[in-house]
mmCIF file of the N, C-alpha and C atoms, coordinates in Angstrom:
data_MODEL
# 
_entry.id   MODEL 
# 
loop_
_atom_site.group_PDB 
_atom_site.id 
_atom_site.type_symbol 
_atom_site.label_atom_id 
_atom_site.label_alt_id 
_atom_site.label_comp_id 
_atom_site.label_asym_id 
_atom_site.label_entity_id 
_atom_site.label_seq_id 
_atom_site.pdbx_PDB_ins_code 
_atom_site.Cartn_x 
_atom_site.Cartn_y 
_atom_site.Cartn_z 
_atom_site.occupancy 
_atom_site.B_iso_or_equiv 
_atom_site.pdbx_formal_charge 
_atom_site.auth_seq_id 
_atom_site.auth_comp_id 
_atom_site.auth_asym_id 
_atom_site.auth_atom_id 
_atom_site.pdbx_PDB_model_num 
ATOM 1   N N  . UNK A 1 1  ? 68.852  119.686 133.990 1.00 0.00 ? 1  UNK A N  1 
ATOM 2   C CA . UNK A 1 1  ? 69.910  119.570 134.965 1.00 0.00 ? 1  UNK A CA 1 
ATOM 3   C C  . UNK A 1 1  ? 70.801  120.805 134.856 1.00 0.00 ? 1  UNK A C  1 
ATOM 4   N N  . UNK A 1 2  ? 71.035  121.294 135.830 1.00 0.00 ? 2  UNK A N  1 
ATOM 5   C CA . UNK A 1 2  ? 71.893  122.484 136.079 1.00 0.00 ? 2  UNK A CA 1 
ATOM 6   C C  . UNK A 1 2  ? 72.996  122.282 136.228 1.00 0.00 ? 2  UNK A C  1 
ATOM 7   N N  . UNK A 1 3  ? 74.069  123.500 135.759 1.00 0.00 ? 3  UNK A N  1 
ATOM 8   C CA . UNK A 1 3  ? 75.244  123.299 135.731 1.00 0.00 ? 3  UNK A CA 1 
ATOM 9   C C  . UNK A 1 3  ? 76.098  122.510 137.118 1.00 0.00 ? 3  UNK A C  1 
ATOM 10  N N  . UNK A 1 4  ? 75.468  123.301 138.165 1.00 0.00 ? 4  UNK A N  1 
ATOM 11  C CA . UNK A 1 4  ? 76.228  122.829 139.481 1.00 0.00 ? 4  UNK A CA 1 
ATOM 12  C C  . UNK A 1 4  ? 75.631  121.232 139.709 1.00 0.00 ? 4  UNK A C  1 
ATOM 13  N N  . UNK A 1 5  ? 74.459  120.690 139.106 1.00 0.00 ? 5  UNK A N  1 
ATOM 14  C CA . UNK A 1 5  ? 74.321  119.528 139.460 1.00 0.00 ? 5  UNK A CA 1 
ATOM 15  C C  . UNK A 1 5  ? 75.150  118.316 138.497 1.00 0.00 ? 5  UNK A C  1 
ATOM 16  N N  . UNK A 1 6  ? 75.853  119.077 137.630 1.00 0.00 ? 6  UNK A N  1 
ATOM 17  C CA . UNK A 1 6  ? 76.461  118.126 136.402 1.00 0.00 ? 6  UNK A CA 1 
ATOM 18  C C  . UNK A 1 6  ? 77.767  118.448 137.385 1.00 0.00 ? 6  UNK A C  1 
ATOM 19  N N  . UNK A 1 7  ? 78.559  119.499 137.897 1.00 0.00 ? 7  UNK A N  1 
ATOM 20  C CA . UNK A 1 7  ? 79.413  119.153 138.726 1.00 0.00 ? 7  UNK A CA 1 
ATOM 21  C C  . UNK A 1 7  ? 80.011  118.596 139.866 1.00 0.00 ? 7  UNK A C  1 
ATOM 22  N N  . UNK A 1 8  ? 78.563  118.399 140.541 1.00 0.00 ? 8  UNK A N  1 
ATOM 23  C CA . UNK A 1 8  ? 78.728  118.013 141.864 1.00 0.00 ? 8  UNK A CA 1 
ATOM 24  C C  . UNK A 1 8  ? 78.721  116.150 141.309 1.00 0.00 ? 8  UNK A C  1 
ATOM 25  N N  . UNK A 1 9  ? 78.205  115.891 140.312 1.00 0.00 ? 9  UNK A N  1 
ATOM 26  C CA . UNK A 1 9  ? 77.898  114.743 139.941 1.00 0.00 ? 9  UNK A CA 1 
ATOM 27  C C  . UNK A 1 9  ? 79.844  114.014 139.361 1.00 0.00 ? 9  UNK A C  1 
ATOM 28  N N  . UNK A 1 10 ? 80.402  114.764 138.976 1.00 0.00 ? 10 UNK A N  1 
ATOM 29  C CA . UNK A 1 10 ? 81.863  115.026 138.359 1.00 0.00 ? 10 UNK A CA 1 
ATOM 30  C C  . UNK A 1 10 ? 82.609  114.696 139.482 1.00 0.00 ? 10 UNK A C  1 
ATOM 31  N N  . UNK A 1 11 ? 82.328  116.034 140.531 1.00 0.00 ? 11 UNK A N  1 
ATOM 32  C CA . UNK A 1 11 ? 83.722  116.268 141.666 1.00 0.00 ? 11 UNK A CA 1 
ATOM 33  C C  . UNK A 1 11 ? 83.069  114.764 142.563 1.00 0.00 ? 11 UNK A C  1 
ATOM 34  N N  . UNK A 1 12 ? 82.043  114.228 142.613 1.00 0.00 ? 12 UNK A N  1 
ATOM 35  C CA . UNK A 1 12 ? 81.860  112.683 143.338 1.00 0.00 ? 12 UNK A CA 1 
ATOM 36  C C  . UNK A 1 12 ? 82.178  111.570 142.726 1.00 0.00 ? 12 UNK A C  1 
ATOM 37  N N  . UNK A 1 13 ? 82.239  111.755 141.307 1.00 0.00 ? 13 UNK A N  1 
ATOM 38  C CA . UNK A 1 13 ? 82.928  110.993 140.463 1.00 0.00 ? 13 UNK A CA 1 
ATOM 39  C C  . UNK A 1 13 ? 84.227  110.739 140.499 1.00 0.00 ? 13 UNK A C  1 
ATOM 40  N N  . UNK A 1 14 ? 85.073  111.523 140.532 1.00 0.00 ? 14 UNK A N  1 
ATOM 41  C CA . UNK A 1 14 ? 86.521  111.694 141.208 1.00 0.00 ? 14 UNK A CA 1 
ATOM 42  C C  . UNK A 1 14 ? 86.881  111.690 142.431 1.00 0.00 ? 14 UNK A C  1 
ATOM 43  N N  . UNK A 1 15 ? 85.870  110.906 143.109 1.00 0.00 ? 15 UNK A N  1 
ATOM 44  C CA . UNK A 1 15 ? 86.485  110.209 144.453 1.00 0.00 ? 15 UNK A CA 1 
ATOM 45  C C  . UNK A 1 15 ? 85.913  109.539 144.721 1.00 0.00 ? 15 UNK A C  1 
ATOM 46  N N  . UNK A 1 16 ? 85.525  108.253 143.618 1.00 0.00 ? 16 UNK A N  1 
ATOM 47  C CA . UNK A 1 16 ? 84.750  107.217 143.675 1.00 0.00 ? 16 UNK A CA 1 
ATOM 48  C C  . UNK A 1 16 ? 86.256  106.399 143.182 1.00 0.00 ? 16 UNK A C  1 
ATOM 49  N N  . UNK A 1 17 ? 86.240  105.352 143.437 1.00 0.00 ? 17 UNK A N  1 
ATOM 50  C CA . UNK A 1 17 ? 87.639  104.189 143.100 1.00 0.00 ? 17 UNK A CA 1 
ATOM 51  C C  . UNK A 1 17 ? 87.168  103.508 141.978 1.00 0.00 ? 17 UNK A C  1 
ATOM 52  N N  . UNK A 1 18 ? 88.085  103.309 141.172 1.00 0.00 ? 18 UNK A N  1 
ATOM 53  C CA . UNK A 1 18 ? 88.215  103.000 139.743 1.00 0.00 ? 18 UNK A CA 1 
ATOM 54  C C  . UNK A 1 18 ? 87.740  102.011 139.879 1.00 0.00 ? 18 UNK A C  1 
ATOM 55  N N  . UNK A 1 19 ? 87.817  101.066 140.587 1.00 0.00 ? 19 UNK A N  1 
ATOM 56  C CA . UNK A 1 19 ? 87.051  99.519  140.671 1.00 0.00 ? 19 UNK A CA 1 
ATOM 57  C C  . UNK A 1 19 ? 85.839  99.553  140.818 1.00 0.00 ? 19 UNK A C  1 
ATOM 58  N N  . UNK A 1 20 ? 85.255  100.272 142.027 1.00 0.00 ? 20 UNK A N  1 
ATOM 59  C CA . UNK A 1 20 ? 83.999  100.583 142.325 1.00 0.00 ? 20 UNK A CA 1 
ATOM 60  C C  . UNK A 1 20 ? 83.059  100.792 140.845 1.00 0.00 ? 20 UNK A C  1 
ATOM 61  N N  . UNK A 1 21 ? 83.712  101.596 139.861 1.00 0.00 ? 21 UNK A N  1 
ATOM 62  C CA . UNK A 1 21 ? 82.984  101.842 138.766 1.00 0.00 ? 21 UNK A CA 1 
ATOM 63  C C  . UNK A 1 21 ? 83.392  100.657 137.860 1.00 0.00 ? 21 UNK A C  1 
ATOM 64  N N  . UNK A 1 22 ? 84.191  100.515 137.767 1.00 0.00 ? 22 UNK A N  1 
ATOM 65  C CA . UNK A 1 22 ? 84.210  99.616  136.937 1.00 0.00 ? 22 UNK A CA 1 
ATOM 66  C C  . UNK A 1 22 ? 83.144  98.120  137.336 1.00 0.00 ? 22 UNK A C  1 
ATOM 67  N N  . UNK A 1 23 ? 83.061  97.972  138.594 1.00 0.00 ? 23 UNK A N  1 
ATOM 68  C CA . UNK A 1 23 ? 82.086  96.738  138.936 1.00 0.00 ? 23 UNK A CA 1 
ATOM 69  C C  . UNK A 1 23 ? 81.007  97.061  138.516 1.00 0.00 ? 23 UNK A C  1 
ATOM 70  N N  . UNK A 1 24 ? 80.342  98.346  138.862 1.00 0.00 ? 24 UNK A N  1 
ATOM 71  C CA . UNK A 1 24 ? 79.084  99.076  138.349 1.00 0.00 ? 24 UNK A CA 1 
ATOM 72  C C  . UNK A 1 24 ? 79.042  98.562  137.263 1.00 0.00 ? 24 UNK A C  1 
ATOM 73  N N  . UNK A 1 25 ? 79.522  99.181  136.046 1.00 0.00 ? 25 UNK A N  1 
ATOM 74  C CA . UNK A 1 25 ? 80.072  98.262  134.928 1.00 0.00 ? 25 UNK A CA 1 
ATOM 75  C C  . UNK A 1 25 ? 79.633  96.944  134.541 1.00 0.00 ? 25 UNK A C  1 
ATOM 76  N N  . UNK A 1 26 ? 80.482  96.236  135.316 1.00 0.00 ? 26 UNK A N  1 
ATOM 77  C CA . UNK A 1 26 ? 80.396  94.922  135.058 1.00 0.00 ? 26 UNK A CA 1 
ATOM 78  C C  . UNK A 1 26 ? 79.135  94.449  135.150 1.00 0.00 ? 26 UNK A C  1 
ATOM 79  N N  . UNK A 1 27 ? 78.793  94.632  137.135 1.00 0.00 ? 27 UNK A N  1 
ATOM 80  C CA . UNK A 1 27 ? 77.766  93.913  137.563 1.00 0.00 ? 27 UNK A CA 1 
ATOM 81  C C  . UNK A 1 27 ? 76.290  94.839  137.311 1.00 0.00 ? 27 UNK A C  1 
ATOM 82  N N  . UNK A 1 28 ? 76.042  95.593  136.754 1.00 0.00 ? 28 UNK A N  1 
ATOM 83  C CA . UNK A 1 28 ? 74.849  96.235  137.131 1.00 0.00 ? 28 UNK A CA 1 
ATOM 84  C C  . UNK A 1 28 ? 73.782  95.856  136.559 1.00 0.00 ? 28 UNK A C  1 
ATOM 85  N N  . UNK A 1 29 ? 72.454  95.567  136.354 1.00 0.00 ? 29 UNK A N  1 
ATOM 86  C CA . UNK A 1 29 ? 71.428  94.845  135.740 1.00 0.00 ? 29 UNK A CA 1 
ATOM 87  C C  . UNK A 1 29 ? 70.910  95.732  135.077 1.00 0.00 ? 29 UNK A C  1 
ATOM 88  N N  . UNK A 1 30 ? 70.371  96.832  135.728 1.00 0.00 ? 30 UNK A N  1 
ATOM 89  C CA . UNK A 1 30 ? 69.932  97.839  134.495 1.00 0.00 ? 30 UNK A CA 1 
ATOM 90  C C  . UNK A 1 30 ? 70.596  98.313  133.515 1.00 0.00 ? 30 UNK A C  1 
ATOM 91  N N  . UNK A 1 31 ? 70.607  98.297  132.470 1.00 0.00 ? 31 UNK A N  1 
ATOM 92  C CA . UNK A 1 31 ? 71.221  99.439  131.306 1.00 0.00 ? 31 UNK A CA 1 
ATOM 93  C C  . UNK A 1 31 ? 71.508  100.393 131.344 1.00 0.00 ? 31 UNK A C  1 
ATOM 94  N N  . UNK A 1 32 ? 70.456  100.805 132.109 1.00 0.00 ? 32 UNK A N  1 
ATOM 95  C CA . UNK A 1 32 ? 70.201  103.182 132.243 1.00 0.00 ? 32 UNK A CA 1 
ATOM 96  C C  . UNK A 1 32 ? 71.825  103.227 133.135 1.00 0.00 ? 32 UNK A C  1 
ATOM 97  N N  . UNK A 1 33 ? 71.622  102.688 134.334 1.00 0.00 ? 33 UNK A N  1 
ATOM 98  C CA . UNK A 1 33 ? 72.796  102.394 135.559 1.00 0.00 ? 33 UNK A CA 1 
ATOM 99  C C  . UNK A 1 33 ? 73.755  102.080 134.907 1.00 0.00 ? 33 UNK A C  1 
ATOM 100 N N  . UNK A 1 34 ? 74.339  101.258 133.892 1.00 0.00 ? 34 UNK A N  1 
ATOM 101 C CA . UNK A 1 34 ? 75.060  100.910 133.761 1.00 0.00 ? 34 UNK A CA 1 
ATOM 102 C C  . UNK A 1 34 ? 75.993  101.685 132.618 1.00 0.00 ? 34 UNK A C  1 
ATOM 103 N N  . UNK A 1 35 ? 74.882  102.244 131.727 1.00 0.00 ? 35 UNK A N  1 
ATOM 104 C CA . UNK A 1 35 ? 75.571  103.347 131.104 1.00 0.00 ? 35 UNK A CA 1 
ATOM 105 C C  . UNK A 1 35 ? 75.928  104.676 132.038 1.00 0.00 ? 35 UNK A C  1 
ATOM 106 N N  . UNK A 1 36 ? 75.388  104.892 133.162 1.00 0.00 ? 36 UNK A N  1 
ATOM 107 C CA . UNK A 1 36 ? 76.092  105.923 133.921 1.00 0.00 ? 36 UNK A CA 1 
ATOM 108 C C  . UNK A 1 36 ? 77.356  105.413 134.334 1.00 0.00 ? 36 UNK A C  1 
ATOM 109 N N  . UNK A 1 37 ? 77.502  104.208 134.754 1.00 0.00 ? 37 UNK A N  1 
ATOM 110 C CA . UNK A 1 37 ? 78.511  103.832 135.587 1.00 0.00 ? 37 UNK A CA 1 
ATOM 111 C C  . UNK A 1 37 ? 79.656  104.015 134.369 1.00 0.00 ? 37 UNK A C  1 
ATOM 112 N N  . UNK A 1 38 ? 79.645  103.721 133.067 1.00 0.00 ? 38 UNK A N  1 
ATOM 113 C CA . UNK A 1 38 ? 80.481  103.375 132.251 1.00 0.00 ? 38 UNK A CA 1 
ATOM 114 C C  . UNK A 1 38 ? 80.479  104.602 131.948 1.00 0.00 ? 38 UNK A C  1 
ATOM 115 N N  . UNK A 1 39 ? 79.989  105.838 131.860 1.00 0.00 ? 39 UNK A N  1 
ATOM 116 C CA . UNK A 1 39 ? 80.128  106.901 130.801 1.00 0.00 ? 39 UNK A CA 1 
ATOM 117 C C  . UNK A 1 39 ? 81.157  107.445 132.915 1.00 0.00 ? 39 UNK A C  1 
ATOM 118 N N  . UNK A 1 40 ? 80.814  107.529 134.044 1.00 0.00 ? 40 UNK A N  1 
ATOM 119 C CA . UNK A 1 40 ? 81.717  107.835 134.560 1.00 0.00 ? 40 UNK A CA 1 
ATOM 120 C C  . UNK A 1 40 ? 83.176  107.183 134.954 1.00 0.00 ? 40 UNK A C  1 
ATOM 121 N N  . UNK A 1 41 ? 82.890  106.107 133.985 1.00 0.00 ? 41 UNK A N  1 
ATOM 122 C CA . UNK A 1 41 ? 84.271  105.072 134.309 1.00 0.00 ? 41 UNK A CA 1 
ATOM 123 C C  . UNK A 1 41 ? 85.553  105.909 133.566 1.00 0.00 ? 41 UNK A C  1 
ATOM 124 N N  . UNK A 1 42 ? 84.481  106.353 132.398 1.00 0.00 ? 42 UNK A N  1 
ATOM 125 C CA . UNK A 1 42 ? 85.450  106.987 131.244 1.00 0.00 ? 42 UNK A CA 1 
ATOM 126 C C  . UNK A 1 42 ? 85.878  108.087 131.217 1.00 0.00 ? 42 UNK A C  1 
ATOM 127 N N  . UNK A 1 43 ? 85.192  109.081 132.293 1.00 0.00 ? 43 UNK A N  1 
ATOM 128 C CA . UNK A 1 43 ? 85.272  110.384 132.573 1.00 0.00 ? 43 UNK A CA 1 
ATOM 129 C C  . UNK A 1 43 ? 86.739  110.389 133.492 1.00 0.00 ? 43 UNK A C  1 
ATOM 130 N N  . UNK A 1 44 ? 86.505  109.064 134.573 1.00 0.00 ? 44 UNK A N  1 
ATOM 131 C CA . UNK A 1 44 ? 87.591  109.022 135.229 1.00 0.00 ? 44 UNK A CA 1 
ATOM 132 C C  . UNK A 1 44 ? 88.980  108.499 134.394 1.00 0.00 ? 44 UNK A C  1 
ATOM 133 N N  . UNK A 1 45 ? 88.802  107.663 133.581 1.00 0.00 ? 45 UNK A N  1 
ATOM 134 C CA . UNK A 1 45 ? 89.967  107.467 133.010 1.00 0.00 ? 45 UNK A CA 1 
ATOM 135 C C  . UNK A 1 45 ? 90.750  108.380 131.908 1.00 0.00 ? 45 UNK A C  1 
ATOM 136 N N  . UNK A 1 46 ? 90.065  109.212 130.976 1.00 0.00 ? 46 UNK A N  1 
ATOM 137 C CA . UNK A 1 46 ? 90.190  110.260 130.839 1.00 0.00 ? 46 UNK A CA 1 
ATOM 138 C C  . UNK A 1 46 ? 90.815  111.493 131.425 1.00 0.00 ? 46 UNK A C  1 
ATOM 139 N N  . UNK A 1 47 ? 90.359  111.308 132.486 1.00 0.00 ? 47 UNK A N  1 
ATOM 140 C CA . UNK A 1 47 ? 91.003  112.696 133.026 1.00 0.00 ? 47 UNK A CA 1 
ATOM 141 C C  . UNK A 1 47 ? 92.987  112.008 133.970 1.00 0.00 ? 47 UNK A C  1 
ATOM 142 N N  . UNK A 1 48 ? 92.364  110.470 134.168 1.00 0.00 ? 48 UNK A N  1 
ATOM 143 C CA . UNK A 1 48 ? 94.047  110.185 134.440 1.00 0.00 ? 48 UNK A CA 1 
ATOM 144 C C  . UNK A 1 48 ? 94.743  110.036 133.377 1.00 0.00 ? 48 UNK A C  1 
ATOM 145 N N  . UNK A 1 49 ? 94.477  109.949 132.171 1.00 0.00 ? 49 UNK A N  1 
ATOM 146 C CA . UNK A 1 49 ? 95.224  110.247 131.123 1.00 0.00 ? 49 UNK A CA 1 
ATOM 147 C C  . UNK A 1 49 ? 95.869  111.993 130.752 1.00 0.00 ? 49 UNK A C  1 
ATOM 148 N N  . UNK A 1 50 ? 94.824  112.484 131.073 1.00 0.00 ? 50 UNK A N  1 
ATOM 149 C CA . UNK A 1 50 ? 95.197  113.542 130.746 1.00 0.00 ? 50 UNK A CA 1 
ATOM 150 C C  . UNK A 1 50 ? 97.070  114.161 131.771 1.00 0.00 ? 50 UNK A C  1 
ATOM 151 N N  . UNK A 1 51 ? 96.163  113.642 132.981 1.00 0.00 ? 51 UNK A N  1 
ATOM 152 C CA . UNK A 1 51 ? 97.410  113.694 133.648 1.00 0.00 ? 51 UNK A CA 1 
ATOM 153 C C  . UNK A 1 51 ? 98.682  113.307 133.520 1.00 0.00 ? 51 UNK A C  1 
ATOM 154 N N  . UNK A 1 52 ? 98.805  112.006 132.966 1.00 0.00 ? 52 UNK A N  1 
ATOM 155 C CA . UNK A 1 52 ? 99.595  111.654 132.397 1.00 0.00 ? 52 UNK A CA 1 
ATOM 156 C C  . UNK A 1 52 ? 100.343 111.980 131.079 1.00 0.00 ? 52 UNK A C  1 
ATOM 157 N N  . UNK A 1 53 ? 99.908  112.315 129.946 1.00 0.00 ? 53 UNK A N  1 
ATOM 158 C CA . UNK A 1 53 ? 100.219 113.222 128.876 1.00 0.00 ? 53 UNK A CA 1 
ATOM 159 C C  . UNK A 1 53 ? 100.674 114.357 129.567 1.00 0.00 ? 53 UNK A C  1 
ATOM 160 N N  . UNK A 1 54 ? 100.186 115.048 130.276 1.00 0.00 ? 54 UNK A N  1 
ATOM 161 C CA . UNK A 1 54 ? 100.930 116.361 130.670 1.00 0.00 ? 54 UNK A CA 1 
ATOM 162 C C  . UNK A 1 54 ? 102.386 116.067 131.379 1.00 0.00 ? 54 UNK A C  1 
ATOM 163 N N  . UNK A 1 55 ? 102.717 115.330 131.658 1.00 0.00 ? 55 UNK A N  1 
ATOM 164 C CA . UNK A 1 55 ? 103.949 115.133 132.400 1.00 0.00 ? 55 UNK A CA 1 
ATOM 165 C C  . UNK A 1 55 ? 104.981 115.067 130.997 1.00 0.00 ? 55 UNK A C  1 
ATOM 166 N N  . UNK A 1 56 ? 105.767 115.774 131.672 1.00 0.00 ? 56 UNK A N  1 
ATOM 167 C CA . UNK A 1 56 ? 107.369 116.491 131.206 1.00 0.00 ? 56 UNK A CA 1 
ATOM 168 C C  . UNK A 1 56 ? 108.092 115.082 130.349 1.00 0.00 ? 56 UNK A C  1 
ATOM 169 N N  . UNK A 1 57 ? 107.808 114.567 131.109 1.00 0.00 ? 57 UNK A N  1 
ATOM 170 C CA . UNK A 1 57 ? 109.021 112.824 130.707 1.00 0.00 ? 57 UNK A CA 1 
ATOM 171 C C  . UNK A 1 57 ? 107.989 112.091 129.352 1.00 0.00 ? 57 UNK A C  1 
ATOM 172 N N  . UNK A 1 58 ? 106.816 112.274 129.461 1.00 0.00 ? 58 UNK A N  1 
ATOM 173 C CA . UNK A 1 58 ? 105.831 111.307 128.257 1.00 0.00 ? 58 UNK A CA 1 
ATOM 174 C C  . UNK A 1 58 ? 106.051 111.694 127.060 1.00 0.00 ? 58 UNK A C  1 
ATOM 175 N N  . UNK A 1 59 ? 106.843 110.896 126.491 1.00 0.00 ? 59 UNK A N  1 
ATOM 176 C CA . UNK A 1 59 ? 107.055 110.752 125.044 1.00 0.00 ? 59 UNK A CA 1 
ATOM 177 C C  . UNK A 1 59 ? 105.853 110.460 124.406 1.00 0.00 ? 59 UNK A C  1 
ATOM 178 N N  . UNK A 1 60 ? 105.309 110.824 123.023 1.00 0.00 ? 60 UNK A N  1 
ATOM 179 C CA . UNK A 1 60 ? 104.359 110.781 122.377 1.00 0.00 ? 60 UNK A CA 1 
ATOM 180 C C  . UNK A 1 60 ? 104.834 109.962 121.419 1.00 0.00 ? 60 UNK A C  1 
# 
C-alpha cells in the first residue's frame, strides 16, 4: 500500500461521523472489518484529542 493510499484512506476517515464508526465497531461480523473500523475509530479520536490538548485554556 502506498503512501497516498494510506492517506486518502485517513482524509475519508475524517469525514466519516464518530457514530458511524463506532457502530462499525459494535455491529460488524467480521473481525478483519471490525478491526479496521476500530483502529479508525481511534485514529479519529485521537486526533480530537489532540485538538483539544492544544487549546490555550486545557489544564493538564
Amino acid at each position: 500500500m502506498s503512501k497516498e493510499d494510506i492517506s486518502s484512506v485517513l482524509s475519508t476517515a475524517k469525514k466519516l461521523d464518530m457514530t458511524a464508526l463506532l457502530n462499525g465497531v459494535t455491529y460488524e461480523k467480521d473481525p478483519s472489518k471490525q478491526a479496521v473500523y476500530l483502529a479508525l475509530y481511534n485514529y479519529r479520536l485521537a486526533e480530537r484529542q489532540k485538538k483539544t490538548i492544544a487549546q490555550k485554556e486545557f489544564i493538564r
